[in-house]
N, C-alpha and C positions, 0 to 999 in steps of 0.2 A: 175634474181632471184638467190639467194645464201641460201634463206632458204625460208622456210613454215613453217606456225604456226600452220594452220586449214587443217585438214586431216583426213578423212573417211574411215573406212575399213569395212569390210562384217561382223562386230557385230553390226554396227548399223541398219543393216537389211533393209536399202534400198541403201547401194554401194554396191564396189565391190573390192577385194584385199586385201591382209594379209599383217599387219606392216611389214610384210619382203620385200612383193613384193613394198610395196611405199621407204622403205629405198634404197633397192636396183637400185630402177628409181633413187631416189634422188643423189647417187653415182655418177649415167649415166649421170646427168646433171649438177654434179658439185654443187651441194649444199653444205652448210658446217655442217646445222642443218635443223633437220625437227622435228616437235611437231605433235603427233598422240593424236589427238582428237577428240575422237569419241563421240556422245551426249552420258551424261553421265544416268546410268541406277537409275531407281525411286524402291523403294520395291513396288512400287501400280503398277509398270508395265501398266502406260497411254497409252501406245501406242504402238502395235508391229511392225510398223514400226523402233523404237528406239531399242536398246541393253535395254536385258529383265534383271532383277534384278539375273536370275539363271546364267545368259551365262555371269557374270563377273571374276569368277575367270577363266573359261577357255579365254576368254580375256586377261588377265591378265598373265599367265601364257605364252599364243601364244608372246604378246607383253616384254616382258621379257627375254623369246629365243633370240627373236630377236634385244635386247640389248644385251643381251650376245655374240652374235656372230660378231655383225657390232658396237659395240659400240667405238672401238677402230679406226673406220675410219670416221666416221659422230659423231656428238651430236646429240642423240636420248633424246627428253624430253617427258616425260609422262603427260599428259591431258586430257583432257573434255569438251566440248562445251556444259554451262551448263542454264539453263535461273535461272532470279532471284525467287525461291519461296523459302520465310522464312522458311518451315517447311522440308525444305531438307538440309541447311544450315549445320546442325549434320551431315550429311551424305556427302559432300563434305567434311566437316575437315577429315572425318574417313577415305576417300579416301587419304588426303594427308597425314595425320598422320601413317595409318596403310600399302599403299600402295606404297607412291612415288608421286602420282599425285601431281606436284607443278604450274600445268600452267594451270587455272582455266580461258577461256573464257565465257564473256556472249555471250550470243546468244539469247533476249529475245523474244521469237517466238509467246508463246501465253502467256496473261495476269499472274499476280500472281494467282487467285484463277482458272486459267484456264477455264474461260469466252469468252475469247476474243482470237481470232485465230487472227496475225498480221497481216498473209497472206490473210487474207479476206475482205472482203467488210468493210469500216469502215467510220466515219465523224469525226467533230472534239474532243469530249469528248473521243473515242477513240486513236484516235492519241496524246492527253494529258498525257490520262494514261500511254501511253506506253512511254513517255518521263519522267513521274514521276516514271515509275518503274525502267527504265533502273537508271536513277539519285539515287535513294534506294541501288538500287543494286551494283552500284559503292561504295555506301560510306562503304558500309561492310568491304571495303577493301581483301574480297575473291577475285576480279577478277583479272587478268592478260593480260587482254585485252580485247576493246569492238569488237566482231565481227559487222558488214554490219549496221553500227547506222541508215540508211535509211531505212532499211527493213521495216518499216509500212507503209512506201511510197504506197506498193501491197494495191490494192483495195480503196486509198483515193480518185485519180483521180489528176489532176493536181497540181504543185508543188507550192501551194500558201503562202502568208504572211503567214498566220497560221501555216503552215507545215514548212517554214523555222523557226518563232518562237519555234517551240519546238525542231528543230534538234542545233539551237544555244545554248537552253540549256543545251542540251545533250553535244557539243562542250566545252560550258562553264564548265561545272561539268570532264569532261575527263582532260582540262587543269590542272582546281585547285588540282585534285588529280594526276595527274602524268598517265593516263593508257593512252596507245598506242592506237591506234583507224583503225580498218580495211580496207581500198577499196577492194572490194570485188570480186573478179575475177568469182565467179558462177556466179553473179548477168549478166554480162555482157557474160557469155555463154549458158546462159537460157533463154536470152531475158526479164526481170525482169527490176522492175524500179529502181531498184541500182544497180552501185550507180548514183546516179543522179549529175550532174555537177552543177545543183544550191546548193544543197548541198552543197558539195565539194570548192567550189568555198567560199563559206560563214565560211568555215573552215581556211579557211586564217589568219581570224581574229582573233586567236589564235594560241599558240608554243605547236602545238599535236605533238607527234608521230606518222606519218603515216605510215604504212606496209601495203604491196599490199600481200595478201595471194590467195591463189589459191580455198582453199574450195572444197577441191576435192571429188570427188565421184565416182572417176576411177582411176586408175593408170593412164593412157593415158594425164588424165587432168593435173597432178601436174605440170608441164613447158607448158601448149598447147597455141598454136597462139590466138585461139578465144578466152580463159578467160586471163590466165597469161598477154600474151604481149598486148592483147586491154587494159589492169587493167594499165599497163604501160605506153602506149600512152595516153590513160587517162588521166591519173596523169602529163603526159609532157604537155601535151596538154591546162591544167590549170594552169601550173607552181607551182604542187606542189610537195614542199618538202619530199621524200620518205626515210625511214628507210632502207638499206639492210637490218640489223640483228638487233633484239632488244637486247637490253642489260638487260639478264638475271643473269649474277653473273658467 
């Protein structure tokens, strides 16, 4: 690994480590870029697990030092790991407009109107939707990459015709529009069902972008054996084609 996209630090209020402390691992290990994306903060403050709408500019500020002073040894990109709801849409431009944030991950975790947790128990009408959302949310053209496209996999139960039908659309819609598509290194240090190798495998069938990111939630994780290099073996394992660095400009 030479870079990370997906990067968590102690404002999203369930890791742990300051942009300084991940850039400076990322140093350790020889990376060349690292993208600090922490979920991004709602005014309705959903959920205190997430980075709360008050703790952004000190955020923001922490992560800014911390450009300032390693910026000239690493590319430090500023972002978000953000899911698709329409009515935050303003709020992510305002972020990139008035902030910097230019590297806008999906990550759609729970439904648009916040109904549907993906991580949960789910059948098929649910598993639909969340392929119709992610596909919405791509065509905006806000995002910059889909994070773990399998993540509704949690709680469907085995990886059937149905469940590859909607992750090929999902496929299909990332080609036409050009975004980069995730394997997901937590998935496989958590024991989760991404990413899943039928999946993966069915991704073939398309010229994506693949980037193995770490998704880190510790400093310790951003290069570790059990997500990083299994995310690796992985991907050798299926024969697929892997990004080192995307090409951001």
């Amino acid at each position: 690994m030479i870079a990370n996209y997906h990067t968590h630090t102690h404002w999203c209020n369930h890791a742990q480590g300051t942009a300084e402390d991940y850039i400076r691992q990322a140093l350790e290990k020889g990376l060349r870029e690292i993208a600090i994306t922490d979920h991004v903060p709602h005014r309705q403050n959903f959920d205190a697990s997430r980075m709360l709408w008050e703790d952004f500019p000190s955020f923001d500020a922490e992560l800014n030092e911390a450009i300032r002073r390693w910026g000239d040894k690493i590319r430090i990109i500023k972002g978000f790991e953000c899911e698709y709801y329409p009515f935050s849409m303003e709020n992510y431009e305002m972020f990139r407009r008035e902030y910097g944030y230019t590297f806008f991950i999906l990550g759609q975790h729970t439904s648009c109107d916040r109904s549907v947790d993906y991580f949960r128990s789910k059948g098929r009408p649910e598993l639909k939707l969340y392929a119709d959302e992610v596909i919405e949310g791509l065509e905006t053209g806000v995002f910059s990459m889909l994070a773990h496209p399998d993540v509704a996999l949690c709680g469907y139960g085995p990886t059937d015709d149905f469940a590859l039908e909607q992750m090929d659309r999902i496929f299909a819609a990332c080609a036409r529009l050009s975004i980069p598509v995730e394997i997901n290194a937590n998935g496989l240090r958590t024991g989760r069902p991404y990413p899943d190798p039928q999946v993966w495998e069915l991704s073939r069938r398309y010229p994506l972008t693949r980037v193995i990111n770490s998704d880190c939630h510790r400093v310790s994780y951003l290069c570790d054996e059990e997500g990083v290099a299994a995310a690796e073996r992985f991907a050798k394992e299926l024969s697929l084609e892997v990004a080192p660095m995307l090409d951001l400009g």
